[in-house]
Phi, psi and omega in degrees: 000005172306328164267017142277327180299294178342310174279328148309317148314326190262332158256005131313292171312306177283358154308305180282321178291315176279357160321280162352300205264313199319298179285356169285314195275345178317300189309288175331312179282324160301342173214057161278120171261003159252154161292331193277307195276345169289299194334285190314320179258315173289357164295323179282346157314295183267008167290315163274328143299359147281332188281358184268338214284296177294351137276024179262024212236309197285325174307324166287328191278344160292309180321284151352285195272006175285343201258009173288142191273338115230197173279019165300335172279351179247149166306155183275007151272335176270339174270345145329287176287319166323305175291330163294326199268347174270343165273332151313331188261349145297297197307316181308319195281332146278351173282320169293339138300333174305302190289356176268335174286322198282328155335306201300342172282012211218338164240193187206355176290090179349278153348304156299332179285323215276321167308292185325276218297312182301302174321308187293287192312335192293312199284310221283306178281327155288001134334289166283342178279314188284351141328287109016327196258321182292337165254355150299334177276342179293299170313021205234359197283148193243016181222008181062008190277202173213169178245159187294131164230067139330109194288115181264044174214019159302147190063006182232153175237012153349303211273018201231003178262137179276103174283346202298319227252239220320329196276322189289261183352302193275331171295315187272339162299325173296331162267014190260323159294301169328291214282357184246006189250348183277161174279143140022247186302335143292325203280329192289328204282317221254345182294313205276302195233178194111064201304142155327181200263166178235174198268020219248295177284345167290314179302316185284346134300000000 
């Protein structure tokens, strides 16, 4: 039963990281002063508040069968849908590295980046770990069959780029075209009354 406690763990833990991004991003919506940028943040809000709605139904329900003595007690109907709702929570677990990276652009404070970014790497390797436990547990099918775990960063090498690195970079390339491409007394102007930059606005460039 080492790969249900495993998996309790990793969605015990990514419960408290979106606790966690939830209050960091809260403040941005509240005080956005464009609709693209309310908008924009309260879609990975509430997104991430469904993904907590459901696990907060599947964590206790990992516990629960971890204390089983093994998994010969559950039907391969039940361990069936047990691998559908982790696997759904795999797929959760890359949208919520997403929403961490596309964060790391919108702040800029050492502290707040160095969280966002520990939290993404972290989310990343339980990713690849519940990958790994879902086809290990999937051999346990007493009809062979298995579930799709299609890797959902095929073909992209996203997760092997230091965003922490590439988001400080692109936020300062952006602002070295505003200042050399803007007049003066604008740029002072928009520094002045202006919300920072956002990732609202890194897109529209």
């Amino acid at each position: 039963m080492q790969e249900i406690t495993q998996l309790h763990a990793i969605f015990d833990r990514t419960r408290g990281y979106i606790n966690r991004f939830m209050g960091i991003i809260q403040p941005i919506i509240d005080a956005a002063q464009d609709e693209h940028t309310r908008l924009y943040y309260h879609h990975i809000l509430e997104e991430e508040e469904q993904r907590m709605g459901r696990l907060q139904e599947l964590v206790p329900y990992l516990e629960k069968v971890s204390e089983k003595e093994t998994l010969a007690e559950l039907s391969d109907r039940e361990l069936s849908q047990m691998l559908s709702d982790v696997n759904l929570e795999r797929f959760g677990l890359h949208n919520f590295r997403e929403h961490l990276e596309l964060s790391l652009y919108e702040f800029q404070d050492d502290e707040t980046r160095q969280t966002l970014d520990g939290m993404r790497e972290k989310t990343h390797a339980d990713y690849l770990q519940v990958k790994e436990i879902m086809a290990a547990l999937s051999e346990r099918f007493s009809d062979g069959s298995h579930p799709d775990l299609t890797d959902h960063d095929e073909g992209h090498d996203i997760h092997q780029v230091d965003h922490l690195k590439a988001s400080a970079s692109a936020a300062h390339g952006v602002a070295s075209v505003i200042k050399h491409s803007a007049p003066a007394h604008a740029v002072s102007g928009n520094i002045s009354g202006k919300k920072g930059l956002t990732v609202g606005s890194l897109k529209g460039l």
